[in-house]
N, C-alpha and C positions, 0 to 999 in steps of 0.2 A: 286593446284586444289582440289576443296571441292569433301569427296568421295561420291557418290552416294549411296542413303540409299534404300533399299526392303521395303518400305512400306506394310503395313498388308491390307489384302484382305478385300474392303470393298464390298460389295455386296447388291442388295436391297431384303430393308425388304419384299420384295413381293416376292422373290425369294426363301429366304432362311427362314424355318419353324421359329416358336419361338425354341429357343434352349434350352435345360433343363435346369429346377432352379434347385436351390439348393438342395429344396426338392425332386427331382426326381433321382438326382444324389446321396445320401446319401440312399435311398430305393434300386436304382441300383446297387450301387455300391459293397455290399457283393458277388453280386449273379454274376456280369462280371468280378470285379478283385478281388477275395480274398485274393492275394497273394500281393496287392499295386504293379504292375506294371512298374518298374524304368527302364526299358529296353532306353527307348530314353534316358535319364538324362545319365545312363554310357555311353552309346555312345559319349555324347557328352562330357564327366565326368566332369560333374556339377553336384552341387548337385540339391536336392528335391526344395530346398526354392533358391534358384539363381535367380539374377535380369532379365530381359530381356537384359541388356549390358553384363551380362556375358554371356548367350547362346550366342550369337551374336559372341563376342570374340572367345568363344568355338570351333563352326562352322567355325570361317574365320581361328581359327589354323587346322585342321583338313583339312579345305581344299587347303590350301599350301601346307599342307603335304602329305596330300592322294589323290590327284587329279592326275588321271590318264596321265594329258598331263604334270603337272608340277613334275610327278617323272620322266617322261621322259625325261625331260628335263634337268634333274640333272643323267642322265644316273642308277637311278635305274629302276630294271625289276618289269613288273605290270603282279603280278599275279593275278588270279578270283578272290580269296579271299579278296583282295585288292580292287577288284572293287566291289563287295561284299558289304565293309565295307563303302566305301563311299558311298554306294547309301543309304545305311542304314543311314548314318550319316547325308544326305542329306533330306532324309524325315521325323528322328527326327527332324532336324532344322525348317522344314516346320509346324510340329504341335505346336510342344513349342514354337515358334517364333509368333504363334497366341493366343491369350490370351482365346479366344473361346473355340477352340480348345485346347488348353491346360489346359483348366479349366477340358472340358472332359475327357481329359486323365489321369490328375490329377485323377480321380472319379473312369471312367469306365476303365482304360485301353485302348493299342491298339485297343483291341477285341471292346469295345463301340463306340473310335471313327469312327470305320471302319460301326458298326451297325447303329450309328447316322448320317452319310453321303452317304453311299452308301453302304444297307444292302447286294447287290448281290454280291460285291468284298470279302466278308467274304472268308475266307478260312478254309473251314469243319475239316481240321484236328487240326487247332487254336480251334475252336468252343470245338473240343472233349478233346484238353488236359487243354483247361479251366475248361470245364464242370470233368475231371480227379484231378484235385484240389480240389474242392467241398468236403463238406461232405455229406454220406449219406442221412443225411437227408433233406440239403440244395437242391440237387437233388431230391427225392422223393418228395418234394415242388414244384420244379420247375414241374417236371412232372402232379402233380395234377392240380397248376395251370392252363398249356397246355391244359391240358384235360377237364375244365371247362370254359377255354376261348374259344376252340372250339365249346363247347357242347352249351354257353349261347351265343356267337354271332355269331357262323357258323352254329348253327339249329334253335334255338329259332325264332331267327328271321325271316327266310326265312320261315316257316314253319306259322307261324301265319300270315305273310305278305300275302303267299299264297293263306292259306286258308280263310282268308279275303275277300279277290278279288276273290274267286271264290264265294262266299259268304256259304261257308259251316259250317261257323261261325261267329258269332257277338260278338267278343273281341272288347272293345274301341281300336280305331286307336291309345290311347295318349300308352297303354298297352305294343301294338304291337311295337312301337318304345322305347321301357325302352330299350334295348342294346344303341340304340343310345343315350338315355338319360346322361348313365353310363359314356360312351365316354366322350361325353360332360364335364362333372361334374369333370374327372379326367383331361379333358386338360383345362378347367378353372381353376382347381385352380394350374396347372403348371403357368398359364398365369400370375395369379395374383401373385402367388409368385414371377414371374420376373419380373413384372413391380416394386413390392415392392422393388426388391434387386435392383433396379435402382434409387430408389426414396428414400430410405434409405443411400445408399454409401455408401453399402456393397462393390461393384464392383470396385476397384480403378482404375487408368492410365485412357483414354480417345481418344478421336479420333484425327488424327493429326489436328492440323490447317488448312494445303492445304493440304488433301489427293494425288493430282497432285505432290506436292512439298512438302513434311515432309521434318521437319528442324532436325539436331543432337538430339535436345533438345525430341521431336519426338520420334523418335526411341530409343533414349540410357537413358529414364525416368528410371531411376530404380525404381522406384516403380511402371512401370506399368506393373504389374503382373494381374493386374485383367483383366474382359472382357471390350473391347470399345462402347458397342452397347450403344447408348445414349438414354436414357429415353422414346423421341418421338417415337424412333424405337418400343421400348416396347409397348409404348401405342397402336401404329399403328398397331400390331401384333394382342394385344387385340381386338382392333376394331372391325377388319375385321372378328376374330373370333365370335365375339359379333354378328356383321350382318349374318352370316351362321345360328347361333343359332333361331337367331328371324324369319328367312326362315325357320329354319324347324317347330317352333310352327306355321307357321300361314301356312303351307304345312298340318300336321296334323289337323289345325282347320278345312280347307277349308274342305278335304274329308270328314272330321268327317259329314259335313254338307249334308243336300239332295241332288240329284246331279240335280236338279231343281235349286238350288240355288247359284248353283257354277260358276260365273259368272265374278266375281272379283280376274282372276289369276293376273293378272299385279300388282296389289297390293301385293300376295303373293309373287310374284319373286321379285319386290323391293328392297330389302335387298340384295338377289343375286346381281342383276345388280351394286348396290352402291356399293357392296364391290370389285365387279371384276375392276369398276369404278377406285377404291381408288388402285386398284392393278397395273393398267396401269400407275396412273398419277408418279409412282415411280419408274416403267420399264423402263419411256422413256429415263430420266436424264443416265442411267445405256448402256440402245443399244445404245446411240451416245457416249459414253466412245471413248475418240480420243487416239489414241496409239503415245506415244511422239518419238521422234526417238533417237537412239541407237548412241551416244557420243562414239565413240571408241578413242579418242582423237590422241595421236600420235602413229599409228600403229609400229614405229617400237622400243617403249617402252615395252619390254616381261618380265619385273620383276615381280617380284608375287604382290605387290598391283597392279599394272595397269591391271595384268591379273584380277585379283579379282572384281578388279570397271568395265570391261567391263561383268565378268558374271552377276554380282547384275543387272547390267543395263537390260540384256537378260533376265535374270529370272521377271522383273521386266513388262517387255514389253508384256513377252509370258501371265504373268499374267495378266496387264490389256484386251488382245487377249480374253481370255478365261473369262471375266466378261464380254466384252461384245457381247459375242456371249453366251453366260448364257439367258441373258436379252436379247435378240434378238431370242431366242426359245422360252421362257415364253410366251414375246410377240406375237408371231404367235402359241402357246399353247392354251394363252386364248382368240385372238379373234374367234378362232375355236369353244371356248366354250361358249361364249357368242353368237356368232351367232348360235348355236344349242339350246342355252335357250332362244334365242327369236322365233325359229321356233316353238319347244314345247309351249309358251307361246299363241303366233296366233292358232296353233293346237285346244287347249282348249277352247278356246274363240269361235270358232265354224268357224274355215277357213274351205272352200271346200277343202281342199289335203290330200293324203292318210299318212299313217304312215312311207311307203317308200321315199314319198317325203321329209317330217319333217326328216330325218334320212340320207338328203345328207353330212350335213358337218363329221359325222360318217363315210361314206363311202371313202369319201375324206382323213380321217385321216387313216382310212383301209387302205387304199389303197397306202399310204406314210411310213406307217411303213411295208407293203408287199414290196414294192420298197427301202428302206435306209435297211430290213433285208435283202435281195436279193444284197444289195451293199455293205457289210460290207462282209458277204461269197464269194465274189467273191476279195472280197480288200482282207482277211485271203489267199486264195488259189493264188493271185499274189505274195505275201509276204513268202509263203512257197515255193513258186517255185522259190525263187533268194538264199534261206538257202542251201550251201553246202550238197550235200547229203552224211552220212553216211559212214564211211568205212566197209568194207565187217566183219561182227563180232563182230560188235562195241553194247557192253549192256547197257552202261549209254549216258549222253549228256555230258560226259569229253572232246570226239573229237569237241566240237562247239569251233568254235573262237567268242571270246565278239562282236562281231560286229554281228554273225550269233545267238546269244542269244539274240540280244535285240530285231532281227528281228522276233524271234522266240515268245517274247514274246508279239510283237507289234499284230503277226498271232493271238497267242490264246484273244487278247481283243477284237481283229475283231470279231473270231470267236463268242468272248462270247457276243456281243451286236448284229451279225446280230440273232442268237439264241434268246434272248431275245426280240426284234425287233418282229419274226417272231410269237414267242408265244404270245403277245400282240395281233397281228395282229387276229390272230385266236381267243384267247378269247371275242375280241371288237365285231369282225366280227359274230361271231358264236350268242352271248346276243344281238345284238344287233336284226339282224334276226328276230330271236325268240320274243323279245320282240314287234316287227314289225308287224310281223303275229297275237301274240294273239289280238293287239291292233284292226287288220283289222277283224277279224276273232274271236269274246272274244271266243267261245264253240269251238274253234279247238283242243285245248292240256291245262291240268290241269298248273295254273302257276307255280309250284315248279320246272316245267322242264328247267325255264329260270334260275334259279339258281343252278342247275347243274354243267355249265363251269365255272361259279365262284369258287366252290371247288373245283371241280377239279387242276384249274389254280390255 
């Protein structure tokens, strides 16, 4: 029986951002890992420079050995620490085992991969013993930078924007938007760096053949250490980037213009629409992801390969699960957002309906993330209420049994996403309003006040 291979997470490029070149990981890299970062590599003890068939190897000794059902089964006792070490050992496997991702880690560290996927999972006291490595004045850097990327894109802008539209000043509109320009200018040339390191082959290894079905050859390429993302990926990144950009020049042309003349929005949103266009036709291939089914072969085979080829299987299955329900939220993402940028569109053009009405699908999306944050608080507090409670005097969580930890930890990601859930909710809901009202209303309230909840949040 041929063993069943974990193929690498492919995901669409509408999904998932362009990911840093080279160049952006070499400027990052002193200031998140000064220390070079080898924590997953010992765990799996491989070294820095190790093929992708050796982590693989690494991984599948580690977890014969350290797997909580399979010491049991050989009657050693499984202590925390132990299950500790696998889960650690488990979520090494998972970065280094992606060429993407391990390219990042390679660069930035933990600490990076965790800011370049999912800034909010950071954990503040990682952040502070990073930032504790630093020198001096690497830190005093960093600090000024903070302090001057707030002061030029968290004032500058709102404040000229403002005062703009209130019309208490005549700054060129092209002026007003230089933060966004800056923006711009630094993630093009991320962009172009990556399309180049695709077009060059810099990037070694490549994508399977059948992603459905990687062959040996597939997975245990030793050389493919580099990333998979194939050229077109790049360019399609580019693209789409490219069409935002030309939406906003011909967004600042238009108001630049008399507003007698301003007649031709559908032209200005073009670019918009093409690109959200080019974002769908690559979502779709992605939410019909079919989930193949789980080969357990001869159940009552319990040796350590069989058990091994029935997890890859699981791990492999939950994986395709979770890409396509990825791509099946983007999806219902952007036609939310696309039908908002055609209401605003009709709006300008001179439809009869108020600002309230243009601002349903907003309310809709308020109103989902008031509902999924209201469901995720309520899933945390079902999930705390089945955790053994406490013994009378107990100061640490040493009294949890591993089954009442993982529940425990399952509560606080509830917690942490109906919270964040809820604070979206508020922020959307609150700019949104506001920006409703002055539309209905221009001489009700000075506009800097709609950019309030923005900093705040």
């Amino acid at each position: 029986m041929s063993r069943p291979k974990l193929h690498r997470a492919h995901s669409s490029a509408a999904v998932d951002p362009a990911p840093p070149s080279r160049l952006a990981l070499c400027c990052l890299g002193p200031i998140l890992n000064p220390e070079r970062d080898n924590q997953y590599y010992e765990l799996l003890g491989v070294d820095r420079r190790c093929s992708q068939t050796e982590i693989k190897k690494a991984y599948r000794k580690i977890s014969l050995e350290m797997h909580p059902d399979k010491r049991r089964q050989r009657g050693i006792p499984v202590t925390q620490e132990d299950r500790e070490r696998f889960i650690r050992a488990k979520e090494a496997y998972e970065v280094l085992s992606d060429p993407k991702r391990r390219k990042v880690y390679d660069a930035l560290g933990e600490l990076g991969v965790q800011l370049t996927e999912n800034p909010t999972s950071v954990d503040q006291n990682k952040v502070m013993r990073t930032m504790s490595h630093m020198s001096e004045t690497t830190r005093c850097s960093i600090l000024l930078i903070a302090l001057a990327f707030v002061g030029f894109f968290g004032l500058y802008f709102p404040v000229l924007l403002s005062t703009n539209v209130q019309h208490t000043t005549d700054i060129p509109w092209g002026w007003v938007f230089l933060p966004v320009w800056v923006i711009d200018a630094f993630v093009l040339l991320n962009h172009l760096a990556f399309v180049g390191e695709g077009c060059s082959g810099s990037e070694e290894g490549g994508a399977p053949s059948d992603p459905e079905n990687p062959t040996d050859e597939d997975f245990d390429d030793d050389d493919a250490h580099g990333d998979d993302i194939p050229v077109s990926a790049r360019i399609f990144h580019l693209v789409v980037f490219l069409l935002l950009v030309i939406f906003q020049i011909l967004l600042v042309w238009m108001i630049s213009t008399p507003s007698e003349d301003r007649d031709n929005w559908g032209g200005v949103f073009a670019p918009l629409f093409l690109s959200e266009a080019l974002r769908l036709c690559v979502l779709i291939p992605g939410a019909c992801t079919s989930i193949p089914p789980i080969d357990l072969g001869d159940t009552s085979d319990t040796s350590d390969e069989a058990n091994f080829e029935r997890e890859v299987q699981m791990m492999r299955a939950a994986q395709n699960r979770a890409i396509r329900s990825m791509h099946r939220r983007a999806i219902f993402g952007l036609l939310f957002r696309v039908l908002q940028e055609i209401l605003i569109v009709v709006k300008l053009m001179g439809a009869q309906m108020s600002w309230y009405e243009v601002f349903i699908p907003i309310w809709v999306y308020c109103g989902s993330q008031l509902l999924g944050g209201c469901g995720y608080c309520a899933l945390s507090n079902t999930i705390q209420a089945t955790i053994t409670p406490p013994p009378e005097g107990a100061t640490d969580n040493s009294w949890m049994t591993p089954e009442d930890r993982v529940k425990a930890q399952a509560a606080q990601e509830a917690s942490a996403a109906g919270t964040a859930a809820c604070c979206s909710f508020v922020c959307v809901f609150v700019v949104a309003i506001l920006v409703a009202v002055k539309a209905q209303d221009y001489s009700s309230f000075h506009a800097i006040i709609i950019f309030i909840p923005l900093l705040i949040c």
